[in-house]
DRENDO-1510 file (C-alpha; in Angstrom, 1 decimal, always signed):
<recs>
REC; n; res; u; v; w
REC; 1; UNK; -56.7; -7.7; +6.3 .
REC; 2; UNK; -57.5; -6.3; +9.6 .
REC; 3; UNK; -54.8; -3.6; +11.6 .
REC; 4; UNK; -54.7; -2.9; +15.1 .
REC; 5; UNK; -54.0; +0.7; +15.6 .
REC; 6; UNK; -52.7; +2.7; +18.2 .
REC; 7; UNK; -51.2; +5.9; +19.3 .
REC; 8; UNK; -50.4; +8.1; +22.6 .
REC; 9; UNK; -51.2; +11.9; +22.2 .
REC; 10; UNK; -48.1; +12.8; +20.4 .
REC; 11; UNK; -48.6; +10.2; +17.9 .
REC; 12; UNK; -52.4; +10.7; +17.4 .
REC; 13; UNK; -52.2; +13.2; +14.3 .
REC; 14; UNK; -49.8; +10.5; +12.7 .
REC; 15; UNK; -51.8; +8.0; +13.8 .
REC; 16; UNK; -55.0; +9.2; +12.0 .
REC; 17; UNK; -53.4; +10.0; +8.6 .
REC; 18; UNK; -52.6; +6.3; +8.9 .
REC; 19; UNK; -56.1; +5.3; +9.5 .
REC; 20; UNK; -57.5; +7.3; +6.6 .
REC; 21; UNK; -54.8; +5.9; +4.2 .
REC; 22; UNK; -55.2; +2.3; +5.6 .
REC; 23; UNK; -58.8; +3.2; +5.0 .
REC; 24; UNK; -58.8; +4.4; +1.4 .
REC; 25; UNK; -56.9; +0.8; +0.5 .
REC; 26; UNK; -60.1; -1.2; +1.7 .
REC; 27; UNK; -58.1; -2.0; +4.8 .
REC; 28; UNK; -59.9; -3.1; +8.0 .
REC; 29; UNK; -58.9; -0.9; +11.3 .
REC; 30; UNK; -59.7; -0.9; +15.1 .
REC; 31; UNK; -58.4; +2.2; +16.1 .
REC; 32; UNK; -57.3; +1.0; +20.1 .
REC; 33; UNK; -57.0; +5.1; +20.7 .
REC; 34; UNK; -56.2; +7.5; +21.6 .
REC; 35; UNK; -58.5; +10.0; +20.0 .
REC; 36; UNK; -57.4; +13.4; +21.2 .
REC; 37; UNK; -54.1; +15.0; +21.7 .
REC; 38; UNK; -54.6; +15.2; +25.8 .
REC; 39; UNK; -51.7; +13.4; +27.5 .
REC; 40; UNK; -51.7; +9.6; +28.2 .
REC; 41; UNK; -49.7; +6.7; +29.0 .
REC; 42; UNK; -48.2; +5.1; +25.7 .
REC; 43; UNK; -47.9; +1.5; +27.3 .
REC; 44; UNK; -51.7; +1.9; +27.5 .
REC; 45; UNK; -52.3; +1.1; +24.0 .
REC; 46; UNK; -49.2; -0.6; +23.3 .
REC; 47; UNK; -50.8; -3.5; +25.1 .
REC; 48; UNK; -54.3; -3.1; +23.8 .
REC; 49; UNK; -52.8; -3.2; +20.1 .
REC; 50; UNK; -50.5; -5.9; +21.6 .
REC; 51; UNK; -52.9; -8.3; +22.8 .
REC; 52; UNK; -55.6; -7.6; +19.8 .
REC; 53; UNK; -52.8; -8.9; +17.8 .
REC; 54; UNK; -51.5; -11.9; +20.0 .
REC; 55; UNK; -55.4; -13.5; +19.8 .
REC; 56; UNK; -55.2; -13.0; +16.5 .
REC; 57; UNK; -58.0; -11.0; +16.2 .
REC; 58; UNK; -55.9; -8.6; +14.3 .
REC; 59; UNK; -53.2; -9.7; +11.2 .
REC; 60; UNK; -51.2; -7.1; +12.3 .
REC; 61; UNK; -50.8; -3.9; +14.6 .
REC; 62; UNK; -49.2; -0.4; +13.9 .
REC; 63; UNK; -48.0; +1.8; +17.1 .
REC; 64; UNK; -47.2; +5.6; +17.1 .
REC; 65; UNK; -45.5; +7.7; +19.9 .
REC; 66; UNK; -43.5; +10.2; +19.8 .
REC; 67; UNK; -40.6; +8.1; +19.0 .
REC; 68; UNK; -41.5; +4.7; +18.3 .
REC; 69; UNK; -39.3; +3.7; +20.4 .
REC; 70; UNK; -41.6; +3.3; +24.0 .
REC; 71; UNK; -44.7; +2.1; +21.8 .
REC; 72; UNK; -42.0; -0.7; +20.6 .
REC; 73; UNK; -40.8; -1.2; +24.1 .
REC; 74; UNK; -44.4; -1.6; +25.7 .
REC; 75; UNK; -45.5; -4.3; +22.7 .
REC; 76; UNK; -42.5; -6.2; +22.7 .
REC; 77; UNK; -43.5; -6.7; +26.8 .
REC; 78; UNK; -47.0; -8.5; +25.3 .
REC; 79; UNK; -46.3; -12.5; +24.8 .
REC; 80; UNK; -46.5; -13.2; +21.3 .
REC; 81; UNK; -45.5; -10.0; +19.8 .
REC; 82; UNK; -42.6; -9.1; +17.6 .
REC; 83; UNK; -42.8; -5.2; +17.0 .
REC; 84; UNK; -40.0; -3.3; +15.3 .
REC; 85; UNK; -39.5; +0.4; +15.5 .
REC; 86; UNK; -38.8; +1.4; +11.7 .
REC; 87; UNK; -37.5; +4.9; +10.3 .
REC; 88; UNK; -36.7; +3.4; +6.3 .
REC; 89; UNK; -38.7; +1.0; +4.0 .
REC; 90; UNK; -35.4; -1.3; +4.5 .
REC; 91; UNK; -36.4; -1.5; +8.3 .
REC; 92; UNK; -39.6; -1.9; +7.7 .
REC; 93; UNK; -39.6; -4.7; +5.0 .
REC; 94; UNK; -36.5; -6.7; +6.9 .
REC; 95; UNK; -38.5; -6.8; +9.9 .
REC; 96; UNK; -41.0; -8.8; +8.4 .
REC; 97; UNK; -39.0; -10.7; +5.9 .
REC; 98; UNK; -36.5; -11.8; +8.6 .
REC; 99; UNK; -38.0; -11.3; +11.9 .
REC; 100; UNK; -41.5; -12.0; +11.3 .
REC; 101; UNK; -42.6; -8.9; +13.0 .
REC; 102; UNK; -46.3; -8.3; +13.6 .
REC; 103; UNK; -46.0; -4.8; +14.7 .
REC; 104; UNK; -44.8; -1.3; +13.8 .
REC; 105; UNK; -43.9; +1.3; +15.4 .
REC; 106; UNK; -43.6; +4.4; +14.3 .
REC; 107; UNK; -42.5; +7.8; +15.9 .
REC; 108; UNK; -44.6; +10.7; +14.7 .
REC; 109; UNK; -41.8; +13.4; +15.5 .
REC; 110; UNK; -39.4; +12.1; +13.8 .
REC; 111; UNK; -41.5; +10.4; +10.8 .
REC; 112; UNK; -43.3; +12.6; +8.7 .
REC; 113; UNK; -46.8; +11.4; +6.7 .
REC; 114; UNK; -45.2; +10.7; +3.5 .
REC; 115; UNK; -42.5; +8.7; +4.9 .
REC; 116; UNK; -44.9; +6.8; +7.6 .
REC; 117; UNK; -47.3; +5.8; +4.5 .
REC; 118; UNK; -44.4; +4.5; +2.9 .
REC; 119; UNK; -43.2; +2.3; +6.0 .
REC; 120; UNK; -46.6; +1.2; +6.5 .
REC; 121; UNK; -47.6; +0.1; +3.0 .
REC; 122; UNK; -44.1; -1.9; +2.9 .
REC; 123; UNK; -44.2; -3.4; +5.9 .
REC; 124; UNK; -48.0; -5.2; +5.4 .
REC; 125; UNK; -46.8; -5.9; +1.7 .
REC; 126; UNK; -43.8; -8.1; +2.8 .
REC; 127; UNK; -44.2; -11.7; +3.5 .
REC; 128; UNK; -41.7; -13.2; +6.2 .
REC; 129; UNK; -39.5; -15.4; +4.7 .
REC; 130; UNK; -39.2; -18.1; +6.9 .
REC; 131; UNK; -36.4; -20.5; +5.8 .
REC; 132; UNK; -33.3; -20.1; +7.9 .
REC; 133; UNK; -35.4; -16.8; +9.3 .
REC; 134; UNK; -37.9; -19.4; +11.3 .
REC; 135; UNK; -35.3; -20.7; +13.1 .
REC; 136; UNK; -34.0; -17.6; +14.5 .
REC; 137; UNK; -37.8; -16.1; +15.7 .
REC; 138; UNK; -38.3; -19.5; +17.0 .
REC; 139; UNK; -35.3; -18.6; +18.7 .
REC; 140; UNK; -36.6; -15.1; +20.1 .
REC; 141; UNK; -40.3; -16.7; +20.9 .
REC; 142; UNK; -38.1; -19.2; +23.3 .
REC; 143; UNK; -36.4; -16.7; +25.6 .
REC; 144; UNK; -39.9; -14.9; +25.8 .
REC; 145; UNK; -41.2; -18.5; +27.3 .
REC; 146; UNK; -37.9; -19.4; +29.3 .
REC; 147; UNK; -37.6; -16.1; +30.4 .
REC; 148; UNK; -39.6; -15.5; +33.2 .
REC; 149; UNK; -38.8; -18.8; +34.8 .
REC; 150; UNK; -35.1; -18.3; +34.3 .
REC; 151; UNK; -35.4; -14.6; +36.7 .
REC; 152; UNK; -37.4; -16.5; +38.8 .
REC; 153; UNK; -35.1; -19.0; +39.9 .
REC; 154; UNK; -32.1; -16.5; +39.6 .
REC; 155; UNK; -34.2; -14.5; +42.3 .
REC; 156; UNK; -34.7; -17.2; +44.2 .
REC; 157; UNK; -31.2; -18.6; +44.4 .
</recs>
C-alpha cells in the first residue's frame, strides 16, 4: 500500500507522527510536504496529494491542517477525489464503507496523535462496501462531471 501525505505548517508535526507510524506498519509514503512549520498555502498540497491520488499512483492520501476542514475543501476541488474530514473512527470507517473516500483529512489542532493514529489505521483498514453505496458515489462522481458544464451554461444564459 502506498499513501500520499500531506500537511500545511500547522499540520506538519501531526503530519510526521503519521508518517513514522505509517512507516513502522511497512507502509509506503510520499510525503507531498510541507517539511517545516514556516507558513504556507494548505490548497498547495491538498492538490499535490489530490492528484497523486486521482492517477493512481497512490491507494490513498491523508491531509492535515489545522482543521481538516480547508485540506478537505482544497481535495474535494481535485477530479476524482472523495476526501472526508474525520474527528471519530465512526467517521473515518463510514467514509470509506459508504462513500468510498480516498482521502483524509485530519485537523492537527483539534486531533491529537493518539486519536489521528487511530483514524488513520481505521480508515485504510475499511473496505468500501459498494452495494447500494456504488450507486450513490456514482452519484457524487456525476455532479463532479456535469458540474462545470451546468455553471457554464447558467453563466452564459
Amino acid at each position: 500500500m502506498k499513501i500520499a501525505l500531506g500537511a500545511d505548517h500547522a499540520g506538519f508535526e501531526l503530519k510526521e507522527n503519521i508518517k513514522r507510524l505509517l512507516a513502522a506498519e511497512g507502509v509506503q509514503v510520499d510525503d507531498q510536504g510541507t517539511h517545516s512549520t514556516e507558513s504556507v498555502d494548505y490548497p498547495d498540497f491538498a492538490r499535490a496529494v489530490g492528484e497523486e491520488v486521482a492517477r493512481r499512483q497512490a491507494d490513498f492520501g491523508i491531509l492535515v491542517c489545522g482543521t481538516g476542514v480547508g485540506m478537505s475543501m482544497s481535495a474535494n476541488k481535485v477530479p476524482g477525489i472523495r476526501a472526508a474530514k474525520a474527528d471519530t473512527e465512526y467517521e473515518a470507517e463510514m467514509a470509506r464503507a459508504h462513500n468510498d473516500a480516498n482521502v483524509l483529512c485530519l485537523g492537527a489542532r483539534v486531533t491529537d496523535a493518539a486519536m489521528a493514529a487511530k483514524l488513520v489505521r481505521k480508515f485504510l483498514e475499511t473496505r468500501f462496501e459498494a452495494g447500494r453505496h456504488q450507486r450513490r458515489v456514482d452519484k457524487i462522481m456525476s455532479i463532479e462531471r456535469q458540474g462545470i458544464d451546468d455553471l457554464r451554461l447558467k453563466v452564459d444564459d
